[in-house]
Residue frames as qw, qx, qy, qz and C-alpha x, y, z in Angstrom:
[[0.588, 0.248, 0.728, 0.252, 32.88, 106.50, 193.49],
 [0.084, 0.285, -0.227, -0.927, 32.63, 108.22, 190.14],
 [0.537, 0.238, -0.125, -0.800, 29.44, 108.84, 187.74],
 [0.588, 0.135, -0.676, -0.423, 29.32, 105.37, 186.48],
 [0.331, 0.208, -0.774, 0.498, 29.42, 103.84, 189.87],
 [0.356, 0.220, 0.422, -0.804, 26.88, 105.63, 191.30],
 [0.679, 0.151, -0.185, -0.694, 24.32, 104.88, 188.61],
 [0.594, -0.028, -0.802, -0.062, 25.22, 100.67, 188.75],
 [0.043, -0.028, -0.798, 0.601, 25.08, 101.29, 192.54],
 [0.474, 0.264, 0.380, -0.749, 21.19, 102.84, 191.99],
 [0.568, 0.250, -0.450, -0.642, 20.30, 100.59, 189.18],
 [0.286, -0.093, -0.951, -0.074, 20.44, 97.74, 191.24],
 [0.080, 0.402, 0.739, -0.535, 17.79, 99.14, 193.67],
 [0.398, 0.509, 0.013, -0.763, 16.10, 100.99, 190.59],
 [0.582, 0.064, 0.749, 0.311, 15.10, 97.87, 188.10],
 [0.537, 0.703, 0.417, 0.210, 12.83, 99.99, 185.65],
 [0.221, -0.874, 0.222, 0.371, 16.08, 102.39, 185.38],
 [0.652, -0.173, 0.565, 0.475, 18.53, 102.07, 182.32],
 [0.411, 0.494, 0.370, 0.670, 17.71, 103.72, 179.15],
 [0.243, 0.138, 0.020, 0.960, 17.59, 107.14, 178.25],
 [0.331, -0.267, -0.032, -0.905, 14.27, 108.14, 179.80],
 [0.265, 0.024, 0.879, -0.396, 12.10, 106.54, 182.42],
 [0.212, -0.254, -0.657, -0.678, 8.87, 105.19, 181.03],
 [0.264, 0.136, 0.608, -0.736, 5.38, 106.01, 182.90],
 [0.588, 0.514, 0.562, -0.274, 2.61, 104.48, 180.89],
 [0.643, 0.634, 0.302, 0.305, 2.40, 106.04, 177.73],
 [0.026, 0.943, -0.331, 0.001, 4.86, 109.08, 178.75],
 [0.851, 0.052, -0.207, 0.479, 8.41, 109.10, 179.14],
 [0.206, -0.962, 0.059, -0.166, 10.67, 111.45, 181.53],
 [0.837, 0.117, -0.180, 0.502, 13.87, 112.48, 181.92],
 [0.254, -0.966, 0.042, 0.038, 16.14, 115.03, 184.05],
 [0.774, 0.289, -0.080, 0.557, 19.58, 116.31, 183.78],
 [0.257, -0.948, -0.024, 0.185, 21.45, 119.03, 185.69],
 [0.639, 0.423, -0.145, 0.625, 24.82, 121.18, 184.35],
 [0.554, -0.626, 0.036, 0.548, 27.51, 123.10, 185.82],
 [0.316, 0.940, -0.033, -0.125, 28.90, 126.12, 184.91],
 [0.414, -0.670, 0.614, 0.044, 32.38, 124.56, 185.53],
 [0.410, -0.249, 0.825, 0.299, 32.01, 121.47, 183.57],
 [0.434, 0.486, 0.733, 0.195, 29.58, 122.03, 181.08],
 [0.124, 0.961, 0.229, -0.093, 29.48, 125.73, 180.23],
 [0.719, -0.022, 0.015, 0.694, 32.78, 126.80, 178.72],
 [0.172, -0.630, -0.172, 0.738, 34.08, 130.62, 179.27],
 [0.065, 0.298, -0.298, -0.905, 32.30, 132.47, 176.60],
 [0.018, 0.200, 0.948, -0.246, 29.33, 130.63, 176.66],
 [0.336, -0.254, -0.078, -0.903, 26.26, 132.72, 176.00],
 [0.423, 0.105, 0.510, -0.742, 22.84, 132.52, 178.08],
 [0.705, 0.260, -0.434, -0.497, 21.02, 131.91, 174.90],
 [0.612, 0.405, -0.635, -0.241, 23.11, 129.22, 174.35],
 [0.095, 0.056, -0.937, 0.332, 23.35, 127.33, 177.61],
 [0.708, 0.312, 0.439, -0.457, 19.17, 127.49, 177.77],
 [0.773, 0.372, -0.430, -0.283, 19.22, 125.87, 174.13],
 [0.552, 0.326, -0.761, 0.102, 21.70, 123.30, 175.07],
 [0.178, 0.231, -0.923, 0.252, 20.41, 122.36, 178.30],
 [0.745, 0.217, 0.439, -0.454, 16.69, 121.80, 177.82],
 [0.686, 0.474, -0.512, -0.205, 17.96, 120.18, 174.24],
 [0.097, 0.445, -0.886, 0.086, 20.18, 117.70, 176.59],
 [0.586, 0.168, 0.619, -0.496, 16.71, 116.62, 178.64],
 [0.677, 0.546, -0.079, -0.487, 15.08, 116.59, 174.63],
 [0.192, 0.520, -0.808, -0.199, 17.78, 114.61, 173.38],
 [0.321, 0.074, 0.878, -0.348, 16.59, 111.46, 176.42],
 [0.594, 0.370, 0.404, -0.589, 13.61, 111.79, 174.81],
 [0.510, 0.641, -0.454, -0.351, 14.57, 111.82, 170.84],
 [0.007, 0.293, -0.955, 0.042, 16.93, 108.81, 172.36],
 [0.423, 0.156, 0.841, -0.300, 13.07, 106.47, 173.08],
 [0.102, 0.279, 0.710, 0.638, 11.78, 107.35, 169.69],
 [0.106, -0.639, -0.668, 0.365, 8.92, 109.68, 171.57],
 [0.011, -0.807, -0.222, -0.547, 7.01, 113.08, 170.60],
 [0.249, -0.128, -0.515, 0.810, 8.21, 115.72, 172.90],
 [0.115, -0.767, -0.570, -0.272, 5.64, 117.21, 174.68],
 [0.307, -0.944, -0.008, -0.122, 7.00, 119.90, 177.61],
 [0.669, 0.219, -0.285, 0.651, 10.31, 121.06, 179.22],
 [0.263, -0.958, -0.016, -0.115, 11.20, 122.75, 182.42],
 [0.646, 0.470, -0.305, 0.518, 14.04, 124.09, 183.93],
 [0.639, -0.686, -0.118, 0.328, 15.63, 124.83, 187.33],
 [0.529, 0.623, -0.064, 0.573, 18.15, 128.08, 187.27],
 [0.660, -0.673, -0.236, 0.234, 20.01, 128.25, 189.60],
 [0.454, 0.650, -0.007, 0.609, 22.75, 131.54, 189.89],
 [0.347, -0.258, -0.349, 0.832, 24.89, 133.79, 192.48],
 [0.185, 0.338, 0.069, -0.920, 22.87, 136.75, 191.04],
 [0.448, 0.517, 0.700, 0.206, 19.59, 136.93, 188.81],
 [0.052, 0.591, -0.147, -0.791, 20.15, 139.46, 186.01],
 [0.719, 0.556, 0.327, -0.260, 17.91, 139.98, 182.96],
 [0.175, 0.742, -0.612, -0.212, 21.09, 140.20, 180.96],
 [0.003, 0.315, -0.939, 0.139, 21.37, 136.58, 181.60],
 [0.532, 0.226, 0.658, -0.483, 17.94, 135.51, 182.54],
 [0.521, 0.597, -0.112, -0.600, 15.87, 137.13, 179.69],
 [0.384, 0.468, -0.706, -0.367, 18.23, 134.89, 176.74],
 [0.118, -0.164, 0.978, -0.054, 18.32, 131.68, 178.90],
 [0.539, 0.392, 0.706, -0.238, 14.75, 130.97, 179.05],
 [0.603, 0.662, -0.173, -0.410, 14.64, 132.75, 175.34],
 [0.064, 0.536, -0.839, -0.073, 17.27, 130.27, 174.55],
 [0.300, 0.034, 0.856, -0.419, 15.30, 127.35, 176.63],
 [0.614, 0.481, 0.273, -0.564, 11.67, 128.77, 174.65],
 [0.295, 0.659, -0.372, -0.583, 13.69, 128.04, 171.38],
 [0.146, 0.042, -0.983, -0.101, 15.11, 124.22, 171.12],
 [0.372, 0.328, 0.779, -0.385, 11.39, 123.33, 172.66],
 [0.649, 0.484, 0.241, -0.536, 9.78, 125.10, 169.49],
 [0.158, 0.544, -0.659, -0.495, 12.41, 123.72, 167.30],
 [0.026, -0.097, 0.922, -0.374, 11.14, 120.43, 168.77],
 [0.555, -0.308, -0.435, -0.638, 7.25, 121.59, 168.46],
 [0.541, -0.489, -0.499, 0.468, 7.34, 120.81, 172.45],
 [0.412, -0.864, -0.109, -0.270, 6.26, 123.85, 175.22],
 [0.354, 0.219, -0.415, 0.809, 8.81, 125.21, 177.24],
 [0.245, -0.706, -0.326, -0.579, 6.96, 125.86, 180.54],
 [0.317, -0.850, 0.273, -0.319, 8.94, 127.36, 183.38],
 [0.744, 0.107, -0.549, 0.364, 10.59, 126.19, 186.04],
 [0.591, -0.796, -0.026, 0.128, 12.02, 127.74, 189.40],
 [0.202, 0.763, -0.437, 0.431, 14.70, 130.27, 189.78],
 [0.867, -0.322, -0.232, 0.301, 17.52, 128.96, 193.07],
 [0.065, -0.948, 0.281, -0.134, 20.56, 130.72, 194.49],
 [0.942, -0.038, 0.001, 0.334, 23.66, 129.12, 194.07],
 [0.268, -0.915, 0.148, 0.263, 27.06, 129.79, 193.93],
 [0.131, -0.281, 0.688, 0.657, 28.19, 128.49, 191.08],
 [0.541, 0.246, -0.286, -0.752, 25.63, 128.71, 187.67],
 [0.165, -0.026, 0.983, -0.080, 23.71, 125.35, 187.46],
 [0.535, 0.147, -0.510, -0.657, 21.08, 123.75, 185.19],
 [0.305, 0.024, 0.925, -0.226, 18.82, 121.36, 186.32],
 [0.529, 0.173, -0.363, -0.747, 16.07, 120.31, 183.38],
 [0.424, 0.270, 0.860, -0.093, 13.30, 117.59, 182.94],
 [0.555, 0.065, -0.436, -0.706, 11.40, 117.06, 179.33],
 [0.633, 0.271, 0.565, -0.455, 8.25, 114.92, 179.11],
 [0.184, 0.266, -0.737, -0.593, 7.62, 112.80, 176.06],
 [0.718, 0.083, 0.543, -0.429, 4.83, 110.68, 174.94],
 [0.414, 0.418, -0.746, -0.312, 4.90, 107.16, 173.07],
 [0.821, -0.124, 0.274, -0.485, 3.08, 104.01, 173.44],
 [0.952, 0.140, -0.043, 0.270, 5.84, 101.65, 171.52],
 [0.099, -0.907, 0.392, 0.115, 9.36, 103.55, 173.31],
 [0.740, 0.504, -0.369, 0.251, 12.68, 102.24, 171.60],
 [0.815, -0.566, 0.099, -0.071, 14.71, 100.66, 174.29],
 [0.001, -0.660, 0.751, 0.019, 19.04, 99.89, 174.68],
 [0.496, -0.257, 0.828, -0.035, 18.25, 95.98, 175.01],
 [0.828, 0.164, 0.503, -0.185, 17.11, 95.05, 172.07],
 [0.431, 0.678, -0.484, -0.347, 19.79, 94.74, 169.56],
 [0.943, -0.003, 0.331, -0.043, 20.87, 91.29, 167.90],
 [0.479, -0.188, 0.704, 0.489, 23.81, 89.68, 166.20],
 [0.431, 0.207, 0.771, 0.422, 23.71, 90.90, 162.40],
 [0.110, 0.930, 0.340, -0.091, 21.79, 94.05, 162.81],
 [0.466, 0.513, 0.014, 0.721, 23.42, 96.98, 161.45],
 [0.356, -0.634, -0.358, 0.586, 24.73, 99.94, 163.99],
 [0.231, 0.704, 0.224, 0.633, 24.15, 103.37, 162.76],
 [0.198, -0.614, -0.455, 0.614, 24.29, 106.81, 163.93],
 [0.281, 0.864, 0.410, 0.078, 22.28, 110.08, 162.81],
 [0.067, -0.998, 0.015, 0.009, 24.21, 113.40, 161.89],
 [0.434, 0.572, -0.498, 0.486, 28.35, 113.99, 162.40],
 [0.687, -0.524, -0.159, 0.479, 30.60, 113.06, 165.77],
 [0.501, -0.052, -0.212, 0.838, 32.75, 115.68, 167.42],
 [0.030, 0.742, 0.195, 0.640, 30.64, 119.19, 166.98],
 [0.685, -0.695, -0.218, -0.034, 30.76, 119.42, 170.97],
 [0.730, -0.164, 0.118, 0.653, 34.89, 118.78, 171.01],
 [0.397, 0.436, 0.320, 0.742, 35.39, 121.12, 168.16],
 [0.362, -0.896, -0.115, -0.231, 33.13, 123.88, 170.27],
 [0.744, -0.588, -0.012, 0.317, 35.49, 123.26, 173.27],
 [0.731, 0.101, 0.281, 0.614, 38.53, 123.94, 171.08],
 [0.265, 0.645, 0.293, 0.654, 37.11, 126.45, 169.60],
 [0.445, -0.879, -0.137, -0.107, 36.50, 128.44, 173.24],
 [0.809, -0.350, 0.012, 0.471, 39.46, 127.80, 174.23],
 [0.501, 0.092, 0.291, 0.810, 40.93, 129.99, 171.28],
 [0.125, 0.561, 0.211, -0.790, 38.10, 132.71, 171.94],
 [0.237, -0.069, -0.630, -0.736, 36.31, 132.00, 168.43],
 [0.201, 0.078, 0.756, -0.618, 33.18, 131.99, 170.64],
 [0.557, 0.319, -0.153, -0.751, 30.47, 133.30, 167.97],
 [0.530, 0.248, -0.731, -0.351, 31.30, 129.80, 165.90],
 [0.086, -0.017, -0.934, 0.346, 31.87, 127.66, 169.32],
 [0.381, 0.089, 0.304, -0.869, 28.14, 129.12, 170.41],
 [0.612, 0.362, -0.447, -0.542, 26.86, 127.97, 166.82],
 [0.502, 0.231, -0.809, -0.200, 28.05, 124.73, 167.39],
 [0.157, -0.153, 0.742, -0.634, 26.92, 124.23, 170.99],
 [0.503, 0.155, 0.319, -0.788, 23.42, 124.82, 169.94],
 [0.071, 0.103, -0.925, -0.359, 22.83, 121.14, 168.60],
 [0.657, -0.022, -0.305, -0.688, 19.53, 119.81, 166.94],
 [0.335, -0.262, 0.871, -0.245, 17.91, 117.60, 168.88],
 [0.089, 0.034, -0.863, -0.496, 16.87, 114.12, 166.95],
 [0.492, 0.283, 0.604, -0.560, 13.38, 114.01, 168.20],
 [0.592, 0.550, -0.253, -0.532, 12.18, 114.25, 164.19],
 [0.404, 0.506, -0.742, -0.172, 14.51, 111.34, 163.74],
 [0.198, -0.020, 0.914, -0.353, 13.83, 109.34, 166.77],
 [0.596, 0.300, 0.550, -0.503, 10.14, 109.32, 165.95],
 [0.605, 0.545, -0.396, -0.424, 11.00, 108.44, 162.16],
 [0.034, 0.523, -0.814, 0.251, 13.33, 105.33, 163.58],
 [0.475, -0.229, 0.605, -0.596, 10.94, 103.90, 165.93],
 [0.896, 0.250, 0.036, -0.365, 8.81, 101.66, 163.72],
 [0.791, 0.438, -0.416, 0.093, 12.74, 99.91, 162.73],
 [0.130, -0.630, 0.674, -0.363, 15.16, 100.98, 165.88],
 [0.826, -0.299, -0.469, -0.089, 15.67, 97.54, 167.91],
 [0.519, -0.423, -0.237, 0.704, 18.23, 99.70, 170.44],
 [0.159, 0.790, 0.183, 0.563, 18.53, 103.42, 170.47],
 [0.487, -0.597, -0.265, 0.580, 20.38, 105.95, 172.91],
 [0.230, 0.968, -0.104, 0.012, 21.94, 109.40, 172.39],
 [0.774, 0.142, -0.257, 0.561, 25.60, 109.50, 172.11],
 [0.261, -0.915, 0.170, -0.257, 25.96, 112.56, 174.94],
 [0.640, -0.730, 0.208, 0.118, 28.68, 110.37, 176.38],
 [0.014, 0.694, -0.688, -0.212, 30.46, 109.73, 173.34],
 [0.735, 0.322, -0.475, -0.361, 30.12, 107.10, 170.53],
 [0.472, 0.260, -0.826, 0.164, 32.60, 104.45, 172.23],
 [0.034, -0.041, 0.890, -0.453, 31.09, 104.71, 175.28],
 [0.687, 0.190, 0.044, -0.700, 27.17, 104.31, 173.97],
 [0.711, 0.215, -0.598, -0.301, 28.37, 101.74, 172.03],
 [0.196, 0.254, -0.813, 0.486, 29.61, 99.86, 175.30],
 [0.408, 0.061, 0.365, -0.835, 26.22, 100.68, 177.10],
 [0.850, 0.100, -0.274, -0.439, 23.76, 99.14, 173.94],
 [0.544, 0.331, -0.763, -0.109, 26.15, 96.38, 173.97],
 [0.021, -0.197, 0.882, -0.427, 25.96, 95.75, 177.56],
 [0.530, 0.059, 0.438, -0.723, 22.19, 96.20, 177.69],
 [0.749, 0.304, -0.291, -0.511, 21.46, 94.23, 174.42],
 [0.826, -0.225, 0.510, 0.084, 23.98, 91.10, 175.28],
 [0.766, 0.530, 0.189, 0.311, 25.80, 91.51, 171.80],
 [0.573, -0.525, 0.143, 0.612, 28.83, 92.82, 170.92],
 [0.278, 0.907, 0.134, -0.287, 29.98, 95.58, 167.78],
 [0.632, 0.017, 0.420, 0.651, 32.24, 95.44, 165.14],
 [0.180, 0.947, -0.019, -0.265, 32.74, 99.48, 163.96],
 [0.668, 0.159, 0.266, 0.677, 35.07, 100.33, 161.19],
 [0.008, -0.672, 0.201, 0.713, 36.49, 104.07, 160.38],
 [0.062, 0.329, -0.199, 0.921, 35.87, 106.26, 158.34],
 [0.002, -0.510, -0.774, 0.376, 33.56, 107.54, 160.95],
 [0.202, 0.749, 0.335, 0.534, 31.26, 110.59, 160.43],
 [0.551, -0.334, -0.381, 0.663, 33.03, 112.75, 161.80],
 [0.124, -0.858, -0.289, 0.405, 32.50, 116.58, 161.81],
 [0.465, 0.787, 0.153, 0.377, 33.64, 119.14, 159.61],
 [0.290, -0.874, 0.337, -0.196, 34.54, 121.51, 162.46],
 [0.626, -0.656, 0.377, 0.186, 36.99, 119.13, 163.90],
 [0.766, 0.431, 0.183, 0.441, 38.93, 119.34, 160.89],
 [0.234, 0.819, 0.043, 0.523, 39.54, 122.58, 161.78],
 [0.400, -0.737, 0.434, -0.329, 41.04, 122.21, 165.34],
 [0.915, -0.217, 0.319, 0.115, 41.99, 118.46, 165.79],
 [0.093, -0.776, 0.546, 0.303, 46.24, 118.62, 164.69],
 [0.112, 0.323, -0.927, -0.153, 46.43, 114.58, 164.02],
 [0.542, -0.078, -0.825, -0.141, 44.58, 111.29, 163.02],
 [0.297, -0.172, -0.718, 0.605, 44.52, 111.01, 166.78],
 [0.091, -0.095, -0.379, 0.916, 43.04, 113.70, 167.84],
 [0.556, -0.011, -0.409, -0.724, 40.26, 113.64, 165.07],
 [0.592, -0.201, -0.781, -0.013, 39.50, 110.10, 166.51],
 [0.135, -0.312, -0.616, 0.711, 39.28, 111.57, 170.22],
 [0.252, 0.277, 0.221, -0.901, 36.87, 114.37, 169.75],
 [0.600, 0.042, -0.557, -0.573, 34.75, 112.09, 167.28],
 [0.570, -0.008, -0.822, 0.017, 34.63, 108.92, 169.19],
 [0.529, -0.493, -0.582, 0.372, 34.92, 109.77, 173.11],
 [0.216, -0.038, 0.189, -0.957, 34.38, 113.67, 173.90],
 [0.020, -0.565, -0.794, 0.223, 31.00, 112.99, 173.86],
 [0.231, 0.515, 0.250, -0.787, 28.14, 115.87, 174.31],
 [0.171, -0.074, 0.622, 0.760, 27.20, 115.36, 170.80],
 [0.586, 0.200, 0.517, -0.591, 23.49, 114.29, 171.12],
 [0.522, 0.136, -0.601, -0.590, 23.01, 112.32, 168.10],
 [0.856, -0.067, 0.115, -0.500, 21.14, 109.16, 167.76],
 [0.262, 0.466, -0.824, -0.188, 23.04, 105.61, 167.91],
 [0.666, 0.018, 0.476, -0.575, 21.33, 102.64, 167.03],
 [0.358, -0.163, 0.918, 0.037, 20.46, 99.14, 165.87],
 [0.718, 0.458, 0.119, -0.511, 18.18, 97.88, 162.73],
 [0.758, 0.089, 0.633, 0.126, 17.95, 94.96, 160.88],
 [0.386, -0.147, 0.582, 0.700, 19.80, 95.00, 157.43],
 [0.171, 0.399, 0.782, 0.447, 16.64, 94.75, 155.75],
 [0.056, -0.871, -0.465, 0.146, 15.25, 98.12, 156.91],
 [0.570, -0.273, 0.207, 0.747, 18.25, 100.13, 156.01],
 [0.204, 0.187, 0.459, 0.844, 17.22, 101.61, 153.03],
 [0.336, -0.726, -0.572, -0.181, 13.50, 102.47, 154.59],
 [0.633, -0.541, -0.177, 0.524, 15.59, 104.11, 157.31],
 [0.253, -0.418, 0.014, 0.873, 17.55, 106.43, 155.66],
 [0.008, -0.472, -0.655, -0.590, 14.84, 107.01, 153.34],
 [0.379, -0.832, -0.406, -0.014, 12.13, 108.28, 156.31],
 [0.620, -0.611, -0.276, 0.407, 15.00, 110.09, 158.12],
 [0.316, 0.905, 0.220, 0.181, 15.32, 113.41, 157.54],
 [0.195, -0.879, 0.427, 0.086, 19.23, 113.90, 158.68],
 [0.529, 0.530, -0.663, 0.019, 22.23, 111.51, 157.68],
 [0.871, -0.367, 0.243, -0.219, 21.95, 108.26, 158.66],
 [0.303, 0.660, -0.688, 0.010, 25.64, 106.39, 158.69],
 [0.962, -0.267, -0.015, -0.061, 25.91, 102.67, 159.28],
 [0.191, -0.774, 0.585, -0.146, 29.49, 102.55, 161.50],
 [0.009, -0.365, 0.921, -0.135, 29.13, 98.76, 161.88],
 [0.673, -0.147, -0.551, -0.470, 27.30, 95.62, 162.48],
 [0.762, -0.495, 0.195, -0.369, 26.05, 93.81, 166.21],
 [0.391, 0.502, -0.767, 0.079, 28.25, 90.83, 167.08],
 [0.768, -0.454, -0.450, 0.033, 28.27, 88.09, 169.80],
 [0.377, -0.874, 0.095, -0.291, 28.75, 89.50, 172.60],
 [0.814, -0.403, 0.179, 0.379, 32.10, 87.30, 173.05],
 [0.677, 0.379, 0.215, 0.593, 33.43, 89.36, 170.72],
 [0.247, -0.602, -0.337, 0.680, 33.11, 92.78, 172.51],
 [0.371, 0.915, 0.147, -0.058, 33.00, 96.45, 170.74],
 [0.631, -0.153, 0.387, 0.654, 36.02, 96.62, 168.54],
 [0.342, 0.838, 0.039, -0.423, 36.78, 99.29, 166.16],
 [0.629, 0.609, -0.455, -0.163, 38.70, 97.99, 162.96],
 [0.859, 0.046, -0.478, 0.179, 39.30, 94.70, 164.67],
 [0.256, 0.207, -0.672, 0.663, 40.87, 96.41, 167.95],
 [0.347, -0.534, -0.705, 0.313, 39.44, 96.81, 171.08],
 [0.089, 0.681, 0.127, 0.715, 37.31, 99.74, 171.44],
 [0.268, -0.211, -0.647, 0.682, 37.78, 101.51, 175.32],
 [0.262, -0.798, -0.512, -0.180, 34.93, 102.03, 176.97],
 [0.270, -0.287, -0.113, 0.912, 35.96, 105.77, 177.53],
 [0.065, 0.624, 0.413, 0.660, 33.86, 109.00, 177.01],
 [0.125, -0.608, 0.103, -0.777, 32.19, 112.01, 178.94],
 [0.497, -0.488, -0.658, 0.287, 31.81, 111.55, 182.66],
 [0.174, -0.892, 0.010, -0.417, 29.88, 114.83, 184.44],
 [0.394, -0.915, 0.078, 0.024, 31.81, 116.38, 187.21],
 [0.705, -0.302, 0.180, 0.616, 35.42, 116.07, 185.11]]
């Protein structure tokens, strides 16, 4: 079975399982593990794969409206060289202070292919949840789609320095905990806008009416050939980490007032007989899935 499978198959025997971070009293906790193979394109830096994969754990968090509070990391490698070591956890130490959250260790592993396994800790006593959006609320999301695609692209063509730059994305924690007092749903969009939206919708019972333009990236202006393409690396690449979420009309302006990145409203909640449509079509519930 593939990635999505596996998580309906443990979510029926896991009931307090489903949003972007488990809750434990007043904490929240989340874990994530990359591959050098499907998450680490060739030219990659250390640095940059500790930033980006305690930022992915940070993200879960940012996604429940919570204060980060710690981050560790599992590093696992055929060889351990300080050439490689040294950046990752310097890399790892960095998104946590960007964050105003502790980076504090983890456990080194031998593997045989590079591999990232991370948990952050968060704390919040009112966490912002995927089920509670309603007909008539407005969908937003924080920041630009595609910076993640555009990276990819950009590796591909060996403009690593820029791709590196773009890897190393800000996670919304600042926003999520500005949000919280309005959010009535909230995730990250790591798998890609269409398929988040698909996700709130299922969890909330409501459905999404999105219209274009979206906010799409700058960068993928600069690698995406056609219309098309711009829509693919904006919509369903995924990895982006932003914030996408649900708030009543009347809080809009309070919203992008408190929130200290660009807050875009893509659309508006729907009955849920009406599924997630983007300009009146049907939007496919398509985006990142780990191990392709």
């Amino acid at each position: 079975m593939d990635e999505r499978a596996a998580l309906a198959l443990l979510g029926e025997r896991l009931p307090a399982a489903g949003d972007d971070a488990a809750v434990v009293g007043e904490q929240v906790l989340t874990t994530d593990m990359l591959h050098e193979r499907t998450d680490f394109p060739t030219g990659t830096t250390r640095y940059t794969a500790g930033w980006r994969a305690v930022g992915a754990s940070l993200s879960d968090v940012a996604a429940m409206g919570a204060e980060a509070t710690a981050a560790v990391a599992v590093y696992g490698a055929p060889t351990f060289e300080e050439a490689e070591l040294v950046p990752f956890v310097e890399g790892a130490r960095d998104v946590c202070e960007y964050v105003e959250a502790e980076y504090v260790g983890g456990d080194l592993d031998g593997h045989d292919e590079f591999t990232v396994a991370t948990t952050a800790l968060g704390r919040t006593d009112d966490p912002v949840r995927r089920s509670g959006a309603s007909p008539g609320e407005a969908v937003c999301v924080t920041g630009t789609l595609g910076r993640s695609g555009a990276a990819l692209r950009l590796f591909e063509a060996g403009e690593t320095e820029r791709a590196n730059d773009l890897f190393r994305f800000p996670p919304r924690i600042v926003p999520g905990l500005a949000l919280r007092p309005h959010a009535t749903a909230m995730m990250d969009s790591s798998d890609g806008l269409a398929r988040s939206l698909h996700q709130l919708a299922e969890a909330s019972d409501c459905g999404f009416a999105v219209e274009t333009p979206l906010p799409i990236d700058d960068a993928v202006d600069a690698v995406a050939d056609d219309p098309g393409e711009r829509l693919e690396l904006g919509a369903f690449f995924g990895e982006d980490f932003e914030l996408v979420f649900t708030v009543p009309e009347a809080d809009l302006p309070a919203v992008r007032s408190l929130v200290d990145v660009s807050v875009t409203r893509v659309g508006t909640a729907t009955d849920p007989t009406e599924g997630v449509r983007l300009d009146g079509d049907p939007l496919p519930d398509r985006g990142y899935t780990h191990g392709e």
